[in-house]
C-alpha positions as CSV (number, residue, x, y, z in Angstrom):
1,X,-86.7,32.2,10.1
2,X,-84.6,28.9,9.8
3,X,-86.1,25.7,10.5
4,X,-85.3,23.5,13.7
5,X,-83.4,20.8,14.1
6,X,-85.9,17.8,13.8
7,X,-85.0,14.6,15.5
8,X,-87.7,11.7,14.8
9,X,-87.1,9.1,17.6
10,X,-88.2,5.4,16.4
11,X,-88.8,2.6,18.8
12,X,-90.2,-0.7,19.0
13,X,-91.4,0.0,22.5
14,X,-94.7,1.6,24.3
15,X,-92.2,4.0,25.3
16,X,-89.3,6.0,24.2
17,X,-86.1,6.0,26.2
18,X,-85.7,9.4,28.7
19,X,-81.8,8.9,28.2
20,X,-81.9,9.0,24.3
21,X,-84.2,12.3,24.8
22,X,-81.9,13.7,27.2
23,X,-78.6,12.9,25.2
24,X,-80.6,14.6,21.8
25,X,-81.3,17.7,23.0
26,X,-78.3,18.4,24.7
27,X,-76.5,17.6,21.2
28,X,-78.5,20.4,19.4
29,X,-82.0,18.6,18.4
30,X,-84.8,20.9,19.2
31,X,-87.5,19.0,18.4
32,X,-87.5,15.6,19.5
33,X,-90.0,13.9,18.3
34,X,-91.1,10.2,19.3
35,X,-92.8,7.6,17.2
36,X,-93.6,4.2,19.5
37,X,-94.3,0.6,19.3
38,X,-93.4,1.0,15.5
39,X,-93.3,-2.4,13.4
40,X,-90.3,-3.0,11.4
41,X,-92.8,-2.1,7.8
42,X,-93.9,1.1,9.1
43,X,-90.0,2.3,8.6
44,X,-90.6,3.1,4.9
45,X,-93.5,5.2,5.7
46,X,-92.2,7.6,8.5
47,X,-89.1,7.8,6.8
48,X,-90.5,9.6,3.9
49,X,-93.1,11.4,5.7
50,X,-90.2,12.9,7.3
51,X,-88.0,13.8,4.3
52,X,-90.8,15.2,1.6
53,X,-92.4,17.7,4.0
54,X,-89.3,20.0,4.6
55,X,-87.1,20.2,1.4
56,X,-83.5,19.7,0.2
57,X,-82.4,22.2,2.5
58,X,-84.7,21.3,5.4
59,X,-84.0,17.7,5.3
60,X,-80.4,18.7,6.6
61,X,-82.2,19.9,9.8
62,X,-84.0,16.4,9.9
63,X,-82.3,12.9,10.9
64,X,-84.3,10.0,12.7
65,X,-83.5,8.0,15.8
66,X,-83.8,4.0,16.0
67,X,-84.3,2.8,19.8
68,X,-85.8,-0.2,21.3
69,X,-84.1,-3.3,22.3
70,X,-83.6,-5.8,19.7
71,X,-80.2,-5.1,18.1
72,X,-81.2,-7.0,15.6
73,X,-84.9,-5.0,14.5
74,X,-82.5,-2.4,14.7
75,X,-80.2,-2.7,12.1
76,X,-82.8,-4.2,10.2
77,X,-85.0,-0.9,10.5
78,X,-82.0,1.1,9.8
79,X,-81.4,-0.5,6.6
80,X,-85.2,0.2,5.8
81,X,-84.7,4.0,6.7
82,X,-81.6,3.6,4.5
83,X,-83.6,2.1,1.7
84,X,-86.7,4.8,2.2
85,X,-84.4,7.7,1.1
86,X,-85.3,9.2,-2.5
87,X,-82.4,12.0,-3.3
88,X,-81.9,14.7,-2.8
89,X,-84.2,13.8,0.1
90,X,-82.3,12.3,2.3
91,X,-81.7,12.2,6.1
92,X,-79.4,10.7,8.3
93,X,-80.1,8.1,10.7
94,X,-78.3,6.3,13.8
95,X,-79.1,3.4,15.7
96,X,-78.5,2.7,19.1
97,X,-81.5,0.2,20.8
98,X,-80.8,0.5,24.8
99,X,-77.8,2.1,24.4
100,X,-76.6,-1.6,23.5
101,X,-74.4,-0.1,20.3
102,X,-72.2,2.7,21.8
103,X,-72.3,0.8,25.5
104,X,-70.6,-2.3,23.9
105,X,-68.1,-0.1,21.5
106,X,-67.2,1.9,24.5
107,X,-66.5,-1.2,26.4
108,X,-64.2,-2.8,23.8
109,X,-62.7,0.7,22.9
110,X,-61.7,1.3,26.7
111,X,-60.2,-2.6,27.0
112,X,-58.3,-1.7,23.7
113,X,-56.3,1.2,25.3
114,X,-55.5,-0.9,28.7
115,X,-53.9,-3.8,26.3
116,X,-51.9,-1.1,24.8
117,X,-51.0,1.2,27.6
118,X,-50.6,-1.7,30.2
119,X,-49.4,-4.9,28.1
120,X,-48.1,-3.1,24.3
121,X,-50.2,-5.1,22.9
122,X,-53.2,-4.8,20.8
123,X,-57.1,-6.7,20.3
124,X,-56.0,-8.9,17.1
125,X,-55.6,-12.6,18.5
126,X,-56.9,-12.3,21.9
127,X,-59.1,-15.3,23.4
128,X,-62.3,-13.1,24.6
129,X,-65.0,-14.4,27.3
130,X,-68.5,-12.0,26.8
131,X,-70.1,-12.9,29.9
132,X,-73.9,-13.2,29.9
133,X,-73.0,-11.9,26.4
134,X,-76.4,-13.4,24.7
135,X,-78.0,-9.8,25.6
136,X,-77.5,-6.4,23.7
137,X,-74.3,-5.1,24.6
138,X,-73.1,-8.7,25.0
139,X,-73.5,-9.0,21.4
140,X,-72.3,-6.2,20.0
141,X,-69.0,-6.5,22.0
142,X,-68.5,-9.6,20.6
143,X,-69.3,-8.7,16.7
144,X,-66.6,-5.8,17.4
145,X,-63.6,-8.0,19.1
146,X,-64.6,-10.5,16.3
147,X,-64.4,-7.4,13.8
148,X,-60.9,-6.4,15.6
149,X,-59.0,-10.4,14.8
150,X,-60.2,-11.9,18.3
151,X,-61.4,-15.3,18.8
152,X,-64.4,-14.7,21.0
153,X,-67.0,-16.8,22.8
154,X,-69.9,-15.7,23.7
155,X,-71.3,-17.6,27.5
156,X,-74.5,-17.8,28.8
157,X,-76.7,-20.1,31.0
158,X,-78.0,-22.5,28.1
159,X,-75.7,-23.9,25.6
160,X,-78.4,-23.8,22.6
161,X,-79.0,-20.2,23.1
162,X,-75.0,-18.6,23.5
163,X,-74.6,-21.3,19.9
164,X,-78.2,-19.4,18.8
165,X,-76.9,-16.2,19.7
166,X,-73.7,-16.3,17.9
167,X,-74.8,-17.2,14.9
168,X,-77.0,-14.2,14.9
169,X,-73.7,-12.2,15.2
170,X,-71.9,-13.6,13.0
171,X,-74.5,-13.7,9.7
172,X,-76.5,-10.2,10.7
173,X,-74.1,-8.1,12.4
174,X,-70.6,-9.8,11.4
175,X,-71.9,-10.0,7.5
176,X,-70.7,-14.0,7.5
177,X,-67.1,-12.8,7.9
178,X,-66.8,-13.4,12.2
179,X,-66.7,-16.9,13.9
180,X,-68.0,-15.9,17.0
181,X,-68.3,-19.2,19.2
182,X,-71.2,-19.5,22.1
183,X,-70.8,-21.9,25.2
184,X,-73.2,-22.9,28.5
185,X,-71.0,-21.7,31.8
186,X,-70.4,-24.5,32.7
187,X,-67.7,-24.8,30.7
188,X,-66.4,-21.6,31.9
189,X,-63.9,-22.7,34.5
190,X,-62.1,-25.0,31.7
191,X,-61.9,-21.4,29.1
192,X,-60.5,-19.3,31.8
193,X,-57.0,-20.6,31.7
194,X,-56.7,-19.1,28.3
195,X,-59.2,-15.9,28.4
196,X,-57.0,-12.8,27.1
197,X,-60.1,-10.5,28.2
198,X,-63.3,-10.8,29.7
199,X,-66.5,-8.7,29.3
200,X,-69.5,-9.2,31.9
201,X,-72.4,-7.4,30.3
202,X,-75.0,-9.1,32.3
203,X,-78.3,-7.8,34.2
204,X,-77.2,-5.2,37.4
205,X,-76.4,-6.7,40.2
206,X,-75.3,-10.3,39.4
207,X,-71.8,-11.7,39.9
208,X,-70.5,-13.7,36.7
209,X,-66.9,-14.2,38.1
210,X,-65.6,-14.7,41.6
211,X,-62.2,-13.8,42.8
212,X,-61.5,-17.1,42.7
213,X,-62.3,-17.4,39.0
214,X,-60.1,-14.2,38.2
215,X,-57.6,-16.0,39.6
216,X,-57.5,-18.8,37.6
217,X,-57.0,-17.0,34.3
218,X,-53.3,-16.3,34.1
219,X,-53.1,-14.9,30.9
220,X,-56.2,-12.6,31.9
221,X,-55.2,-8.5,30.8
222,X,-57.8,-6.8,31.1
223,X,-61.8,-7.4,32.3
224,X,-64.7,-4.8,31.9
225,X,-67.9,-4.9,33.6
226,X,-70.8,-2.5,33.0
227,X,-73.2,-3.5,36.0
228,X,-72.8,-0.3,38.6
229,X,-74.7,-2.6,40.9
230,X,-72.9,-4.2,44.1
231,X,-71.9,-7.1,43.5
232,X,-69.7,-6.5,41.0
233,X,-70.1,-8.5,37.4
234,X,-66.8,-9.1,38.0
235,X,-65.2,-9.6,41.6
236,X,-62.5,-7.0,42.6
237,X,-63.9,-4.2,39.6
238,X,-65.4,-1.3,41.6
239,X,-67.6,1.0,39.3
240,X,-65.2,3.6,38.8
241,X,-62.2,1.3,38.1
242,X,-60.5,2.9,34.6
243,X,-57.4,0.6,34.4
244,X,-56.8,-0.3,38.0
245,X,-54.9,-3.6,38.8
246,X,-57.6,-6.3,39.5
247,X,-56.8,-8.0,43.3
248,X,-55.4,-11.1,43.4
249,X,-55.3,-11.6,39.6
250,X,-52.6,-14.3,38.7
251,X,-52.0,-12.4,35.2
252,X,-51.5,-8.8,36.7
253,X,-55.4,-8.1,35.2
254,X,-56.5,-4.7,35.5
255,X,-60.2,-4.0,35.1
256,X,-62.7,-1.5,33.6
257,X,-66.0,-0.8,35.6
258,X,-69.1,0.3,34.6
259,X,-68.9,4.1,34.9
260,X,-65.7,4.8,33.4
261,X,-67.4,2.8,30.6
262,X,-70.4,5.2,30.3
263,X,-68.1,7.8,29.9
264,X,-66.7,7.4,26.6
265,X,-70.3,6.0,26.2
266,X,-72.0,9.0,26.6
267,X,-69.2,11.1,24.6
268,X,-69.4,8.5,21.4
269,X,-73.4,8.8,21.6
270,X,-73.2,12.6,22.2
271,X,-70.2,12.8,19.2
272,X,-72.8,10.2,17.1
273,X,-76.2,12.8,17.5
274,X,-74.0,16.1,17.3
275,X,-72.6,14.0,13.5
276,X,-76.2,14.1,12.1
277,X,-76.9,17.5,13.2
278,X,-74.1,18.8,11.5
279,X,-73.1,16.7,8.3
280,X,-73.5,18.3,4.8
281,X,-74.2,14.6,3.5
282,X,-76.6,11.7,5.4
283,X,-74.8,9.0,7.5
284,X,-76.3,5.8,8.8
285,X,-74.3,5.1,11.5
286,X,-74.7,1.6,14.0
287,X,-72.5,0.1,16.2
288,X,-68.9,0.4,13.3
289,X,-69.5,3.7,14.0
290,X,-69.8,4.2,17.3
291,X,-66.6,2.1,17.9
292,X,-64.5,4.9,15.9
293,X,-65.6,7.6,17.9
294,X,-65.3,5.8,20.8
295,X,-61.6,5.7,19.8
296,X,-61.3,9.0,18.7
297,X,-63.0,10.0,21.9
298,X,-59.8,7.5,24.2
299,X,-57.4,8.7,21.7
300,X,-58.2,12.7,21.9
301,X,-57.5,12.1,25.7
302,X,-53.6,10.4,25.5
């Protein structure tokens, strides 16, 4: 009898995600098993628990989950996972806390095939507002347009925290080698003039930028919004908007809604899970990785 596919699901949190269960077992876990409110120590020790108990062969039926909500715990714990590994006992691992890693590469994956369908242009030097960017996806959007040659600046309500915020990105998730830039709104009327794209990643339900804001950016190309909530994040984007014009844009904008990004969302976080599950070797795979198959995902459909 072969052994089952093990799936140990890691969160900070009293409770594990129903999504993350949902998207594991429909990639091929059949055990999914959840581990919560775990501290960042405790890692080491589930880790190789996990690994010691099923041998070099069932260890390649084993890989581990990291949830929660704090990109930042998360990469951290990943690396301890990472660390825990003794070979040939090794497992793989992914990280994904709220969704906040394959959301955000799906996001900047989708905006990268508008600038080249729509404009024959590509990510490297465009001026990039994240919107309400000091949360999850907010900050892994901006680590990955950073990443990709942009010139990014992540807004929020309080100057001190967007500045607090992107220097998080830039030393723990950009490795020192981004300038991500962070700004209070209200200096987002005088940035708009020059805004190459815009990201609105903020709470559901919330608009970040009127029509008459869109309108004032004439150089705007494309804008992406992941909040399925009326309002809009981003006035004239409707949900299921993949690449439409944007009304009254001054720069012929198109925009990205929020459903058309949890598409290629839920294929790079299927295509991420399904990876562990069948890989001869262990992977550790964050939000670098979810970006690629996000664009392998956009690419396989051209």
């Amino acid at each position: 009898m072969e052994k089952p596919y093990i799936l140990h699901m890691i969160t900070t949190e009293k409770n594990l995600s129903p999504f993350d269960v949902n998207m594991a077992q429909d990639a091929g876990w059949q055990v999914t098993m959840p581990y919560l409110n775990v501290a960042e120590d405790e890692v080491q020790n589930l880790i190789q628990d996990s690994i010691f108990s099923r041998g070099p062969k069932g260890v390649k039926r084993t890989a581990a989950f990291i949830g929660g909500r704090d990109p930042e715990m998360a990469v951290k714990m990943l690396q301890s996972a990472q660390g825990a590994m003794v070979p040939p006992f090794e497992i793989s691992v992914l990280a994904d806390p709220s969704g906040a890693f394959t959301t955000a590469a799906a996001m900047v994956a989708a905006a990268e095939r508008e600038l080249a369908d729509k404009f024959d242009t590509e990510l490297a030097g465009k001026r990039v507002l994240i919107l309400a960017g000091t949360g999850p996806v907010g900050q892994i959007a901006a680590v990955l347009c950073a990443k990709a040659g942009c010139e990014v600046t992540i807004m929020g309500r309080q100057k001190e925290k967007s500045e607090r915020i992107a220097k998080l990105c830039n030393e723990c998730f950009g490795e020192g080698k981004t300038s991500i830039g962070g700004e209070g709104n209200d200096r987002l009327d005088s940035l708009l003039p020059e805004a190459d794209l815009i990201f609105a990643t903020g709470a559901a339900g919330i608009q970040l930028l009127s029509a008459d804001q869109v309108a004032a950016a004439p150089h705007l190309k494309v804008a992406a919004d992941v909040n399925a909530v009326p309002p809009a994040g981003i006035a004239g984007i409707d949900a299921m908007a993949d690449g439409a014009a944007i009304p009254g844009s001054s720069g012929g904008a198109v925009g990205i809604g929020a459903l058309a990004i949890g598409n290629v969302k839920y294929q790079a976080h299927h295509r991420l899970l399904k990876q562990m599950r069948e890989t001869d070797k262990p992977v550790y795979l964050h939000y670098d990785q979810a970006f690629a198959v996000a664009r392998d995902f956009i690419q396989s459909k051209r």
